[in-house]
C-alpha positions in Angstrom: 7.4 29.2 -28.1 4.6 32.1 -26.5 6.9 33.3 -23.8 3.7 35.4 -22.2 6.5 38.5 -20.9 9.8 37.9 -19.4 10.8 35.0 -16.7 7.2 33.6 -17.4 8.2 31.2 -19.9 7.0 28.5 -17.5 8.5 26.0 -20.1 7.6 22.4 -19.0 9.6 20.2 -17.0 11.7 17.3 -19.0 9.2 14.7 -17.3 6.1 16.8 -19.4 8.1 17.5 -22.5 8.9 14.1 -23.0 8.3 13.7 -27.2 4.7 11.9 -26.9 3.8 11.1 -30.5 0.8 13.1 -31.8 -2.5 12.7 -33.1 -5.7 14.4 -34.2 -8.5 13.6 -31.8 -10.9 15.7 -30.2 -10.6 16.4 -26.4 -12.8 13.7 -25.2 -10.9 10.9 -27.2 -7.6 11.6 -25.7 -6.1 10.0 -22.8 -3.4 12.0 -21.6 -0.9 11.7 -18.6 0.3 14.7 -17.6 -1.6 17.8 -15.9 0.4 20.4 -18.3 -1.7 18.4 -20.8 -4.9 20.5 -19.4 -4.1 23.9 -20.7 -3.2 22.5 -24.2 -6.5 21.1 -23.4 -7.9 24.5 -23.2 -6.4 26.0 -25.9 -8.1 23.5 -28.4 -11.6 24.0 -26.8 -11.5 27.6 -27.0 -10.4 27.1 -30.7 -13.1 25.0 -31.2 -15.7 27.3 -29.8 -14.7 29.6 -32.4 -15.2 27.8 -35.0 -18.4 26.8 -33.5 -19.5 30.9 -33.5 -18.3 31.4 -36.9 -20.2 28.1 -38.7 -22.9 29.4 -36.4 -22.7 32.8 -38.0 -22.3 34.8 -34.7 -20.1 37.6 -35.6 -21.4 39.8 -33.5 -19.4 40.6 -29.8 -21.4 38.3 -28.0 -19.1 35.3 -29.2 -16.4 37.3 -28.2 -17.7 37.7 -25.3 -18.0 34.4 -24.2 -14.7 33.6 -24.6 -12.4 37.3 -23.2 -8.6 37.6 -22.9 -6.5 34.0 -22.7 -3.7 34.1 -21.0 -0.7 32.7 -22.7 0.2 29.3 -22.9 3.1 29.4 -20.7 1.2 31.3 -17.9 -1.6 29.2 -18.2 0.8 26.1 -17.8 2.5 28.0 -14.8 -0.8 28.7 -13.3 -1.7 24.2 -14.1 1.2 23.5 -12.9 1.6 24.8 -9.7 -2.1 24.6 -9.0 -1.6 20.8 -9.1 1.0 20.5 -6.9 -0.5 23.1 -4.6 -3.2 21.1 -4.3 -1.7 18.3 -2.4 0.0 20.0 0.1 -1.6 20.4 3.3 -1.9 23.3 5.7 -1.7 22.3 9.6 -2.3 18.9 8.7 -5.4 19.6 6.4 -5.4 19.4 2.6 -8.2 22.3 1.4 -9.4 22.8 -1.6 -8.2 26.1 -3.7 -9.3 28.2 -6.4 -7.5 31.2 -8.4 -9.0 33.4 -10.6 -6.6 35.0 -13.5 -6.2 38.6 -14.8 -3.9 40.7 -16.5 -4.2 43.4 -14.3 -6.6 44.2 -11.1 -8.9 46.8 -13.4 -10.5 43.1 -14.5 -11.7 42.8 -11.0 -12.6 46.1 -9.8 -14.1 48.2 -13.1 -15.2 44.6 -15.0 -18.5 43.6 -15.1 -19.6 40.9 -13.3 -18.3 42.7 -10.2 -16.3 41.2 -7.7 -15.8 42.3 -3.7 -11.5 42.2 -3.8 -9.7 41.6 -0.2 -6.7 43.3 -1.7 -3.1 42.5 0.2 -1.0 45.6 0.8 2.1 43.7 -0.5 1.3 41.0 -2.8 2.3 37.2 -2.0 4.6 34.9 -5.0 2.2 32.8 -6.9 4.1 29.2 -5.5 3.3 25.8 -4.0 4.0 27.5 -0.6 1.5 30.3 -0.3 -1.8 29.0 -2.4 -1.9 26.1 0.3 -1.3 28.4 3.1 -4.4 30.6 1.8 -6.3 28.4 0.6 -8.6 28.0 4.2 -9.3 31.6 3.6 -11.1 31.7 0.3 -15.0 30.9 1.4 -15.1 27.3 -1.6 -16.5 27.4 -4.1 -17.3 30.8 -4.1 -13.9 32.7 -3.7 -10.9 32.7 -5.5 -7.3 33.8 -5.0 -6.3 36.7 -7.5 -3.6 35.9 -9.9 -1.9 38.9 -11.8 1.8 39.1 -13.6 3.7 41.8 -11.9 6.8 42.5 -13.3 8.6 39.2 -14.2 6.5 37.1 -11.6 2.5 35.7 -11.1 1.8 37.1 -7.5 -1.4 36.4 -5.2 -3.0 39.8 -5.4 -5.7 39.1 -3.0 -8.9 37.1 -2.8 -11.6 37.9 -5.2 -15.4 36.6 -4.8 -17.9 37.5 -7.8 -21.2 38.9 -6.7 -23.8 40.9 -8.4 -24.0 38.1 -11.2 -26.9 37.3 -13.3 -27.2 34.5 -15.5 -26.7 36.9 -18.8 -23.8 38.7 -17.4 -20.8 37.1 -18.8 -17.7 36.4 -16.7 -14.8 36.0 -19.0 -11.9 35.2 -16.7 -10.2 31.9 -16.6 -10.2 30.4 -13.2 -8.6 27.0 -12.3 -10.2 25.1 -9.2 -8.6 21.8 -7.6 -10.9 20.5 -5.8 -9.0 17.3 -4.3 -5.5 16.1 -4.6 -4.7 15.9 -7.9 -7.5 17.0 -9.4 -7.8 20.3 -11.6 -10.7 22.3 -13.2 -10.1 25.1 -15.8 -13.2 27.4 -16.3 -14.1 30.5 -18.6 -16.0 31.9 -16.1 -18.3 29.5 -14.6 -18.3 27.4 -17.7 -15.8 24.0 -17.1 -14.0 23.6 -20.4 -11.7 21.2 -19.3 -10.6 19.0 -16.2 -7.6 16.6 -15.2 -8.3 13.7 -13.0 -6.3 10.1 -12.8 -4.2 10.8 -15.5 -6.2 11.8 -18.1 -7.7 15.7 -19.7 -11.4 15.4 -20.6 -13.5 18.2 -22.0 -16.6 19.0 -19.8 -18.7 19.6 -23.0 -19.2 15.8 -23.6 -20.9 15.2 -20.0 -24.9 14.5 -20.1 -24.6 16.1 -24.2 -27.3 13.6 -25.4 -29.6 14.4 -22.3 -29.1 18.1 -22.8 -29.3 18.2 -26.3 -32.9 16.8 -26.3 -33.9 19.3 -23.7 -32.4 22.0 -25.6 -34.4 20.7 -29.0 -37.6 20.7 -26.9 -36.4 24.5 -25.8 -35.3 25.7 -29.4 -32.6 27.2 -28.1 -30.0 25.0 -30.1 -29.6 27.4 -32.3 -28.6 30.4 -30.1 -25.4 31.7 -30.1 -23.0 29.0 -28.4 -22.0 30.5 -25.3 -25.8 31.4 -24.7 -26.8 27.1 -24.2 -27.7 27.6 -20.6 -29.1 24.2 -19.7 -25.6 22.4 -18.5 -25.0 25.3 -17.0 -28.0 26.2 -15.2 -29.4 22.5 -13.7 -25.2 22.8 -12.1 -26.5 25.9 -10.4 -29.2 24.1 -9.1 -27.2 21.3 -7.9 -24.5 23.9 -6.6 -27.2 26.0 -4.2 -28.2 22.2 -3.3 -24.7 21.8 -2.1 -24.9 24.5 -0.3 -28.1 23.5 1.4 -26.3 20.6 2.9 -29.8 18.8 2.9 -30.0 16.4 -0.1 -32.1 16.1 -2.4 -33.4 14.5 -6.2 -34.5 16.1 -9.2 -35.3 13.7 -11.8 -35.9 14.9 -15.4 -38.7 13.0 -17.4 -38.4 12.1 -21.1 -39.8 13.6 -23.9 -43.7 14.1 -24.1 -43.6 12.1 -20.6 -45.9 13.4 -17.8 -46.6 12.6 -14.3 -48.8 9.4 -14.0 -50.2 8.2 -10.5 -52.7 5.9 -11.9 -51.3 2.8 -14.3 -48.9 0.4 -13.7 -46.0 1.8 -15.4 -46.2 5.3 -12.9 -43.6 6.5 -12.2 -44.5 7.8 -8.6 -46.1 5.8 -5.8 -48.3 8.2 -4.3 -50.3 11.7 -5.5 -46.9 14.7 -4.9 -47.2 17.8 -4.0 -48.0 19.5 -7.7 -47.8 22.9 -8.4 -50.4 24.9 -10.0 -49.3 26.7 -12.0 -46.4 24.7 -13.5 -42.8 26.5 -12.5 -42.3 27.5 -16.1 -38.7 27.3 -15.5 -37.6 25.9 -19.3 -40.2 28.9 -20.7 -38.1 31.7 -18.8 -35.5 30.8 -19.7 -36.2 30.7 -23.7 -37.3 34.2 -23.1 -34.0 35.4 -21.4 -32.2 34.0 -24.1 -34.8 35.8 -26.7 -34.5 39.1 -24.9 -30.5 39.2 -24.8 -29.8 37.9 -28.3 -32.5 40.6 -29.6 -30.6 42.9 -27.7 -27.7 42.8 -29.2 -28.9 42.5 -32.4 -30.5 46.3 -32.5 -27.0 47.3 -33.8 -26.5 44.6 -36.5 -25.7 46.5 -39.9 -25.9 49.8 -38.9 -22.6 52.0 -38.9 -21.2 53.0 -35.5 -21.9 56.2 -35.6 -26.0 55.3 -36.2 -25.6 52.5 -33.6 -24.3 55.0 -30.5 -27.1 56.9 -31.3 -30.3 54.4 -32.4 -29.0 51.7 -30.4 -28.2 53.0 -27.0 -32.1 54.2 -27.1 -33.5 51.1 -27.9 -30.8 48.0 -26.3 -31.1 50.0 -23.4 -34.8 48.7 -22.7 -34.3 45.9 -24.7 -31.3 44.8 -21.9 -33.6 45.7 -19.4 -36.1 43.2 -19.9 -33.5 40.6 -20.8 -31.7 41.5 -16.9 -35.1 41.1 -15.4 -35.9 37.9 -17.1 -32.6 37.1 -16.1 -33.2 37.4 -12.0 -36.7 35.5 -12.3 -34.9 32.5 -13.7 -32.5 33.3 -10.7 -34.5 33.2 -8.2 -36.9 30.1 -9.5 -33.2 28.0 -9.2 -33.0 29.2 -5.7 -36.8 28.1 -5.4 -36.1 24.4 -7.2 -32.8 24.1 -4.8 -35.1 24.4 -2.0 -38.0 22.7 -2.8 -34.9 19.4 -2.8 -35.3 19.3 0.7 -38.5 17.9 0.8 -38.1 14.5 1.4 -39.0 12.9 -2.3 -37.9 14.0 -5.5 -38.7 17.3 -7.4 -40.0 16.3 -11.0 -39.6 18.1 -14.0 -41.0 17.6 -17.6 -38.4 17.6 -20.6 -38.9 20.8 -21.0 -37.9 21.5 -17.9 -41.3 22.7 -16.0 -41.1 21.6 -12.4 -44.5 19.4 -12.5 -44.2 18.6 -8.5 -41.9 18.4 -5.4 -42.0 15.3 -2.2 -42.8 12.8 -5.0 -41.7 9.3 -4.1 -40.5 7.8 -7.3 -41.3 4.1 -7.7 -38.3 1.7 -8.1 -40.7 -0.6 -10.4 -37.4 -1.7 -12.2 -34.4 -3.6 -10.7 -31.0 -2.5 -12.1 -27.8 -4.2 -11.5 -26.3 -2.8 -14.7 -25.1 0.3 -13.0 -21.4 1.8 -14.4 -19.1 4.5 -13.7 -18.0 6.9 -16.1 -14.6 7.6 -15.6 -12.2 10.8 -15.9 -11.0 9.4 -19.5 -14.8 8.8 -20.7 -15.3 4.9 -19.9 -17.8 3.3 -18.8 -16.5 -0.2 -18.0 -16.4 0.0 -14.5 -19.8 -1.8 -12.0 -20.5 1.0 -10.0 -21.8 -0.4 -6.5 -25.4 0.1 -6.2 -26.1 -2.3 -3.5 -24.5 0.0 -1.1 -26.3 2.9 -1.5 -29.6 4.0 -0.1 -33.2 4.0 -1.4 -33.0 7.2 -3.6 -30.1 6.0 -5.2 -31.9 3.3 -6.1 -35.4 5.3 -6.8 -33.4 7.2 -9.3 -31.7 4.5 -11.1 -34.7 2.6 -11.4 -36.5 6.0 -13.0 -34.0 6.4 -15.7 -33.9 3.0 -16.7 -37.0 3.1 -17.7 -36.2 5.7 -20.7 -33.0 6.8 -22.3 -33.5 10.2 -22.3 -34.2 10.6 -18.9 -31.9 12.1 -16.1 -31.7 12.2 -12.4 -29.7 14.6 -10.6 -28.7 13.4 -7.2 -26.5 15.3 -3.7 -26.4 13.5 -0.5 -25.6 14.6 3.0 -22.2 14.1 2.9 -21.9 16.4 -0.1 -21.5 14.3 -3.1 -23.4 14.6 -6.4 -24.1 12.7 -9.1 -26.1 11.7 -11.9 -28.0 9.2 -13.7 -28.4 8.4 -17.0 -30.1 5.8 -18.7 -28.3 4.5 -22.3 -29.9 2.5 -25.4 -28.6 -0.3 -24.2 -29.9 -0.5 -20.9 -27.0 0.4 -18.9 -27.5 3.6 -16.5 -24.1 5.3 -16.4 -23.5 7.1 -12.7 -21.4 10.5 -13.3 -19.9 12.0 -10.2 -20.3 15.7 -10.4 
């Protein structure tokens, strides 16, 4: 068994070793019971990403990049483990929600790229259910993370670490788990969910809104970039996070392929002329450029010797990364710009290919739904989800992806949930809590 160094073993409890009888399945089609389960979990996505580089032909360092250092599987089931049962214990009565960000030493966070601001403690704290609770209220969520590094024979709470200076092309490698409620845990590389744990069951994150995604990233071209470098997922959660953080509420609803916005028949899908933008907020076109720019950059070096690449292919990467940076910050700050344009009452629209075609728009609810589901931790949908109880742009966005499958609305409310919508074949429309 991968000890990870000495005393970190972190060999499961009886309860999670129990023998459990095994089968191939991917991540998404098992329905597992214990929260150990989630690094396992982990483990098998990262395997399959590489695969996924290597039938993709991406041999290059940006594959490697995407993925960086894993810590072991027993540290990573130390670091499940008591994450989980840190994150129902409470603090002075509260229970707060924690993050911790893994390294093998503190040069990740202080010489790495993306860099990170580090509130270092003079004599590090044990890595147990007792302090990540305690510190927890001090880490600004979701944005700062406690500091895990082995020291010695022991994991130990180095300080509290908050990334900044980050660009969407600057790739964060480091493993961070997040529990964001009781019971609940969230392994990332990077920002990039691979895997979560939630009422008993380990789901991959790469199956959520996939057919949605996929079309947009056909209507991009970018399918065929190099894995880690499929954006969309990733980006519309930025704009959804910086909505969050807004504390407003808003609706972005995504139209379907070769859809535009129509005022004027009966099947509209607004009620009224929005606020359009002229030009369109080309968002979906930046972003095929950033992705052209840093996979051109580095490619300069491909087939050349080491020696010719130092000295060729410092001259030219070196502009070549700084278009692809700049490119970079305008899709940055056009995220910020959507975010904002949310809180607007009425719903930003965008076009499949994600060009944000107006803001304010009051969608029309020309459809009544009562087929509404929930999609659950284990990947059911067999549960009613209660429409009836929500308000009118819950129901303004079911009703608007209803209408077409490929469709998606992306919804936050006041009180700081969000959600989806997604319309299915069938003519179910699946509600995902984010």
């Amino acid at each position: 068994m991968d000890r990870g160094g000495p005393g970190l073993s972190a060999d499961p409890p009886p309860a999670a070793r129990a023998d459990r009888p095994q089968r191939n399945a991917t991540i998404e089609e098992m329905a597992l019971t214990y929260p150990l389960d989630l690094a396992e979990a982990f483990f098998q996505e990262e395997e399959r990403r590489a695969r996924s580089d290597q039938q993709a032909g991406d041999t290059r360092e940006t594959g490697a990049l995407s993925r960086g250092p894993s810590p072991s599987r027993s540290i990573l089931s130390r670091l499940v483990e008591t994450m989980f049962f840190a994150s129902m214990a409470s603090e002075e009565g509260k229970v707060h929600p924690s993050s911790i960000v893994f390294a093998e030493d503190l040069d990740a966070f202080e010489s790495a790229r993306p860099v990170w601001d580090m509130t270092r403690l003079a004599v590090p704290l044990p890595f147990d259910v007792a302090h990540v609770p305690r510190l927890a209220s001090a880490c600004h969520w979701p944005h700062a993370f406690l500091a895990v590094v082995p020291q010695r024979d022991r994991l130990m709470i180095a300080g509290i670490a908050t990334a900044h200076s980050r660009r969407l092309l600057e790739v964060d490698p480091l493993v961070r788990i997040s529990a964001p409620k009781p019971g609940v845990l969230v392994v990332r590389r990077g920002e990039w969910e691979v895997a979560r744990y939630e009422r008993g069951t380990v789901r991959s994150a790469m199956s959520r809104h996939r057919v949605q995604i996929e079309t947009i990233e056909r209507r991009l071209a970018v399918q065929h970039a190099p894995p880690f470098l499929h954006p969309i997922n990733d980006i519309l959660m930025r704009i959804v996070s910086e909505m969050l953080d807004l504390r407003h509420g808003g609706l972005i609803a995504i139209l379907g392929p070769g859809e535009d916005i129509d005022v004027d028949s009966e099947n509209r899908q607004v009620d009224a002329e929005p606020m359009r933008l002229v030009p369109k907020l080309a968002l979906g076109a930046w972003i095929r450029d950033m992705i052209a720019l840093y996979v051109s950059s580095r490619s300069k070096n491909a087939g050349a010797s080491p020696v010719e690449a130092r000295a060729e292919g410092a001259r030219a990467s070196t502009s070549a990364l700084s278009r692809a940076s700049e490119a970079a910050a305008r899709v940055d700050r056009a995220l910020d710009q959507i975010a904002r344009l949310t809180t607007v009452d009425g719903a930003v629209i965008m076009s499949h290919g994600l060009e944000v075609l107006a803001f304010g728009a009051k969608l029309r609810a020309s459809k009544q739904v009562s087929d509404v589901y929930l999609a659950r931790p284990d990947g059911r949908c067999d549960e009613r989800w209660p429409l009836n109880a929500r308000g009118t742009r819950h129901h303004a966005a079911v009703s608007f992806v209803a209408e077409h499958p490929d469709r998606i609305a992306f919804i936050v409310s006041q009180d700081g949930d969000a959600a989806t919508f997604q319309g299915e074949a069938d003519g179910r429309v699946i509600y995902r809590p984010l």
